[in-house]
C-alpha positions in Angstrom: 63.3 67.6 -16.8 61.6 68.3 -13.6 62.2 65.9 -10.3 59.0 63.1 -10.4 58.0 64.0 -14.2 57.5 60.8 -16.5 60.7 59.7 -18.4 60.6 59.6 -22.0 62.7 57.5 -24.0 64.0 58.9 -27.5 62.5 57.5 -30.3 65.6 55.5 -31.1 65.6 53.8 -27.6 61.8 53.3 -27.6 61.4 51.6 -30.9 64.4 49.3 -29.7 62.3 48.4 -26.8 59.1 47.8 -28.8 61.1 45.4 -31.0 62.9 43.3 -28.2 59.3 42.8 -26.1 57.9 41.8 -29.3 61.1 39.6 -30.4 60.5 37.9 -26.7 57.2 37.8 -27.5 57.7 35.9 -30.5 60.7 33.6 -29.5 58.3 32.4 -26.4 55.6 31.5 -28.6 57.7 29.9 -31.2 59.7 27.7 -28.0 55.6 27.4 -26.9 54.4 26.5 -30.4 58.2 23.7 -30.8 56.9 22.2 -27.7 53.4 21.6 -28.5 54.4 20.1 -31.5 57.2 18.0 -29.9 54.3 16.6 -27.8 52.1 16.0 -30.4 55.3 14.5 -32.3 55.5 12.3 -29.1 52.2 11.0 -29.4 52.1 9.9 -32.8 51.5 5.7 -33.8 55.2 4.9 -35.2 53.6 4.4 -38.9 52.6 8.0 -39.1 56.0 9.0 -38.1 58.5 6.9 -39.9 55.5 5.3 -42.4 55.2 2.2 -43.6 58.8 0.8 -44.5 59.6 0.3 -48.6 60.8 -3.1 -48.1 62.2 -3.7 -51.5 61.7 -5.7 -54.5 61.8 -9.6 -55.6 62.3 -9.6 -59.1 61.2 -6.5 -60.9 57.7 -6.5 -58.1 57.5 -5.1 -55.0 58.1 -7.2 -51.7 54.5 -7.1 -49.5 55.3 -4.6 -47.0 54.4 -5.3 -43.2 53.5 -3.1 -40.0 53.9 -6.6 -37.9 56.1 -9.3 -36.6 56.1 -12.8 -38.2 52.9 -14.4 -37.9 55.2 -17.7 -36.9 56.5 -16.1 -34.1 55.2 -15.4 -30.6 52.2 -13.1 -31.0 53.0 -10.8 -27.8 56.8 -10.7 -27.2 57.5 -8.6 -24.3 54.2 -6.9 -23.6 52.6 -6.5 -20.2 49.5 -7.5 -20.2 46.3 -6.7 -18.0 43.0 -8.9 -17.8 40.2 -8.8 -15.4 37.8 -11.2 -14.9 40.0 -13.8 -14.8 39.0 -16.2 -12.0 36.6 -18.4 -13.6 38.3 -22.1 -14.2 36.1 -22.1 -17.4 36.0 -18.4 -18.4 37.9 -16.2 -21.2 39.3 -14.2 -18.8 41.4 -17.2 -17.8 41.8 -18.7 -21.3 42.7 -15.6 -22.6 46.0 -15.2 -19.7 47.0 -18.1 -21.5 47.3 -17.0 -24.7 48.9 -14.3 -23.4 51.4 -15.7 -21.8 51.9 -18.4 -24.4 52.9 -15.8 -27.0 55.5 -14.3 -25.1 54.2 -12.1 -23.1 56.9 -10.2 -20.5 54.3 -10.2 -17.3 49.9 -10.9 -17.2 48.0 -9.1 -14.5 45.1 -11.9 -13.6 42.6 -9.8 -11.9 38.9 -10.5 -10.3 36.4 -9.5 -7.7 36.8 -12.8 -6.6 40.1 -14.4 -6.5 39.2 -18.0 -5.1 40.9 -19.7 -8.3 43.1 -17.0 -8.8 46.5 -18.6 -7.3 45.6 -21.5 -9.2 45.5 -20.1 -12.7 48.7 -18.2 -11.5 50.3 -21.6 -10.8 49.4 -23.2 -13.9 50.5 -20.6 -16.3 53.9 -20.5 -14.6 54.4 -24.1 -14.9 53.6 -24.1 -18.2 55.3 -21.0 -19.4 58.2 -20.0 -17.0 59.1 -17.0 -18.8 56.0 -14.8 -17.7 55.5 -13.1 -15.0 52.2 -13.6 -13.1 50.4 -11.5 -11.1 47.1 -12.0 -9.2 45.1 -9.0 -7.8 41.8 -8.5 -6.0 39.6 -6.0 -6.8 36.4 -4.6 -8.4 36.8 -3.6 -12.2 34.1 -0.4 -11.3 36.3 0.4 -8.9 38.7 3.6 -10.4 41.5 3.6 -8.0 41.9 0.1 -7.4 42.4 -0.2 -11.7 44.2 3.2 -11.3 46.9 1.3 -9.2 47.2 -2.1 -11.1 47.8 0.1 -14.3 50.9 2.3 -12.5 52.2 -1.1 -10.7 52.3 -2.5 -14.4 54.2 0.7 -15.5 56.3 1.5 -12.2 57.6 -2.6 -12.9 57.9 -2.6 -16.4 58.3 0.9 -17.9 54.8 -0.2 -19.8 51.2 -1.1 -21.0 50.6 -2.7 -23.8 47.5 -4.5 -23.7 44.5 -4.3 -21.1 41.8 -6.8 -21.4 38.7 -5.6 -19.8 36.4 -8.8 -19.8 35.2 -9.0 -16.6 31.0 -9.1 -16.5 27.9 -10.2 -15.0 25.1 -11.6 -16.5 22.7 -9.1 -15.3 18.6 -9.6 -13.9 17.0 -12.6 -16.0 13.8 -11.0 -15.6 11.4 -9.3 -18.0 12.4 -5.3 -18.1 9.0 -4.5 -15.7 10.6 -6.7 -12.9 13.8 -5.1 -13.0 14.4 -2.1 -10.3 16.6 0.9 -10.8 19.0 -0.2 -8.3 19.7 -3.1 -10.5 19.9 -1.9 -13.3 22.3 0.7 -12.8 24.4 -2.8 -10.6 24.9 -4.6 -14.2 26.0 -1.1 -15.9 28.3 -0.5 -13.2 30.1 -3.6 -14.0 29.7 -3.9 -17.6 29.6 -0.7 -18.4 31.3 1.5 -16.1 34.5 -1.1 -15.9 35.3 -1.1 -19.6 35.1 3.2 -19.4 37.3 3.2 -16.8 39.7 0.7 -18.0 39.8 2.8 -20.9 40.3 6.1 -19.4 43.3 4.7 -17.5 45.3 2.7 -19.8 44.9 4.4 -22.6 47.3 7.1 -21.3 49.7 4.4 -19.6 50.0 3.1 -23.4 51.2 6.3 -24.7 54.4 6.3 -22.2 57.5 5.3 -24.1 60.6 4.4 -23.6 64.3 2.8 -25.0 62.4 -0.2 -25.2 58.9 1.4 -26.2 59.9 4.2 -28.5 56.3 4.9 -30.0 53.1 5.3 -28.0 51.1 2.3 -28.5 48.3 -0.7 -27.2 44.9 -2.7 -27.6 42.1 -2.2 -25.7 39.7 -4.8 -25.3 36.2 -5.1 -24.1 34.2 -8.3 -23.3 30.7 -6.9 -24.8 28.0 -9.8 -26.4 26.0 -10.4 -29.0 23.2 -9.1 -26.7 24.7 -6.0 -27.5 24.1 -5.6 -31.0 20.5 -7.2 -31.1 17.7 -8.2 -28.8 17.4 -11.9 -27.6 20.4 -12.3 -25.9 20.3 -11.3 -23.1 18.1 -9.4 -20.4 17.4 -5.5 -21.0 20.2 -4.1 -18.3 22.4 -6.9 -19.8 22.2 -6.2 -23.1 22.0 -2.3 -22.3 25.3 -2.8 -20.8 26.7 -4.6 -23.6 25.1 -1.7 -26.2 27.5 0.1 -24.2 30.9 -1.0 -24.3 30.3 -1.2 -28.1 29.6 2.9 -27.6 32.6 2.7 -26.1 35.1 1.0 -28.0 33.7 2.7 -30.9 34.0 6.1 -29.5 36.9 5.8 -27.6 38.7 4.6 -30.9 37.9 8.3 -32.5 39.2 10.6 -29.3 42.6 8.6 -30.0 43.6 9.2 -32.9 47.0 8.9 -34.7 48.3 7.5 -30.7 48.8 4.0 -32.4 46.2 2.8 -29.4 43.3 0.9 -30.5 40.2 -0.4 -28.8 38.3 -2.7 -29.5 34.9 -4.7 -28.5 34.0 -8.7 -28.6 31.0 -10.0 -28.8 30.6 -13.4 -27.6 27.7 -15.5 -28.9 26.7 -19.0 -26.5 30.3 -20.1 -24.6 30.7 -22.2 -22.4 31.5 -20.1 -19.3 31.1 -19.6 -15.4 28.1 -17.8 -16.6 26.1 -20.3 -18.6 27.7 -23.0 -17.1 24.2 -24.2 -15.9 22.7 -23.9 -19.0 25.0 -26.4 -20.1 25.4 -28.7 -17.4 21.3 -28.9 -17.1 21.5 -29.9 -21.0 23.9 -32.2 -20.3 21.8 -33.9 -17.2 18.4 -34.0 -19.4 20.7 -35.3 -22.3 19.8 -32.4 -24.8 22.9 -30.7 -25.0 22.5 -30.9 -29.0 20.0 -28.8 -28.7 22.2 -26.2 -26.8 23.6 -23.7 -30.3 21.0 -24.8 -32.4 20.3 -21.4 -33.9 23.8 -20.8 -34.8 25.2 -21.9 -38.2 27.2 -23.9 -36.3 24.9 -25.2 -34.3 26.8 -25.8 -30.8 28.4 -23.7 -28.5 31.7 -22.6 -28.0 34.4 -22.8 -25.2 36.3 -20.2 -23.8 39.2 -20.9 -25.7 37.6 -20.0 -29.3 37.1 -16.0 -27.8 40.6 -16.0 -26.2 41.9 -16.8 -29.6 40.2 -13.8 -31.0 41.5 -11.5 -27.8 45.5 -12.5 -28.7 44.8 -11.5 -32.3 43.7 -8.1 -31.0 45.8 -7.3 -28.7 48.8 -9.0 -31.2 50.6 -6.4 -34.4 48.7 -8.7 -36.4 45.6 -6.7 -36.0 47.0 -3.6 -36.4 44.4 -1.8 -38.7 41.3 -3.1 -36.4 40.2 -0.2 -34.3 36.5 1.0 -32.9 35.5 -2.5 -33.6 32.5 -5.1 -32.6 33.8 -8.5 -33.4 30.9 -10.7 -33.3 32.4 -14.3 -32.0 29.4 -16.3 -32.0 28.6 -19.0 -34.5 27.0 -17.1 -37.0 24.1 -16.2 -33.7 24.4 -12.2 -35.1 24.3 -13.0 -39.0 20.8 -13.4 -39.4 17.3 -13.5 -37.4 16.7 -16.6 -35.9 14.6 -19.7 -37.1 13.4 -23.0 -36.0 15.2 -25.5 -38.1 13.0 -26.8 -41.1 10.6 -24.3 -40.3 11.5 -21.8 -42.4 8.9 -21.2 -45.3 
């Protein structure tokens, strides 16, 4: 063989060669393919990995199997919990911390653009249940990195994020659609809108981090949307265009996580009593026609904040574990049919 002429391997040596780059080949996409599925493994809800436990018979029939906790028992046990709009003394952001923290939770995030009251609510709920841990923050809910860093605080503090609570709102331009600029209209989406998206985005892959005390990726979304949402009436156009939106949202949302064991889901308040129609209900109350105030409802009368917070624990509990991409109309019966004038119906 001459000096600079190409080297040929015997047939032997070269079909060895072929087989070892191809047995490398194959071992790295095997260890690729292991991994992949060891992710996807990682991601998985805990009942599509270890299933719904057998739990036995009494008798000769078998024992009602469960996915949660004792309904007698505290609802949130050792979640961390985030909620925005939470500084109105009469709102569900605030009523809602307290259910919260009443059922156990380990720490609440109160959060709000404006944190006059904020201290306060902090305050009370500590007095009244010294085993939470309270937290007050000050920012924008359309404003990513701010709810960027209130989601990794949450997770740098407590290894985790179980529930996130994205209520806060405003109530838009009460103005007919013609009167309504562009400028304002894309202000109320921004809130409405663009806050529940971006809670979304972000805690949704804070809930999938697990750990000893977390060993399955799992949460509860929730997103303050209205009635106004799912029919005209209720609201102004960019209101209830927002609101039409976080329904989207939750519902689509809900679809892009499967099998994680994280759900989202949307209320829809009817008439509460709130920062926001608090002068809708005080100006009843001053011309003495506050029975008035609900009348289209079944139950003809409002409701306080409390009666929606009620509803937020049970979706952000285990108890609602099988509620996903949800619009849970809490409103009196407003959304169950089309409004009439008492006795006028024909």
């Amino acid at each position: 063989m001459s000096l600079g002429s190409p080297h040929k391997l015997p047939s032997g040596e070269l079909t060895f060669s072929i087989i070892s780059i191809l047995a490398t080949a194959i071992l790295r996409a095997l260890l690729n393919m292991s991994e992949k599925a060891k992710q996807r493994l990682q991601a998985l809800s805990q009942q599509l990995v270890e299933g719904i436990p057998d739990e036995g018979t009494f008798e000769d029939i078998p024992k009602i199997r469960h996915v949660a906790p004792n309904s007698a028992g505290p609802r949130t046990k050792g979640k961390v919990v985030i909620v925005t709009g939470a500084n109105s003394p009469s709102g569900i952001g605030r009523s809602s911390a307290h259910q919260f923290a009443n059922n156990g939770a380990k720490a609440v995030y109160i959060c709000d653009y404006n944190d006059l009251n904020l201290p306060t609510h902090k305050r009370e709920i500590e007095s009244l249940y010294s085993d939470v841990d309270v937290h007050t923050r000050k920012f924008d809910a359309a404003d990513e990195k701010a709810v960027i860093s209130v989601i990794d605080e949450a997770v740098t503090k407590y290894g985790r994020l179980d529930i996130f609570f994205a209520n806060a709102g405003i109530v838009g331009q009460p103005r007919p659609f013609t009167e309504i600029d562009g400028d304002e209209f894309m202000k109320t989406m921004k809130t409405n809108a663009l806050g529940v998206f971006l809670a979304a985005k972000h805690a949704a892959p804070a809930m999938k981090i697990t750990s000893e005390s977390k060993p399955y990726p799992s949460g509860s979304i929730i997103c303050t949307a209205s009635v106004a949402g799912l029919r005209s009436n209720a609201g102004s156009t960019d209101y209830s265009a927002s609101k039409a939106a976080v329904v989207s949202i939750a519902q689509t949302c809900s679809y892009q996580l499967a099998g994680t064991g994280i759900r989202i889901n949307a209320i829809c308040p009817g008439l509460i009593e709130t920062g926001m129609t608090q002068p809708l209900f005080d100006n009843a109350r001053k011309r003495g026609t506050e029975r008035k105030v609900g009348q289209l409802n079944p139950m003809q009368r409002g409701a306080v904040a409390d009666e929606v917070a009620r509803v937020a624990l049970f979706l952000g509990s285990d108890e609602s574990s099988y509620v996903n991409g949800q619009a849970w109309a809490v409103c009196g019966g407003l959304s169950a049919g089309h409004p009439v004038v008492p006795g006028k119906l024909a």
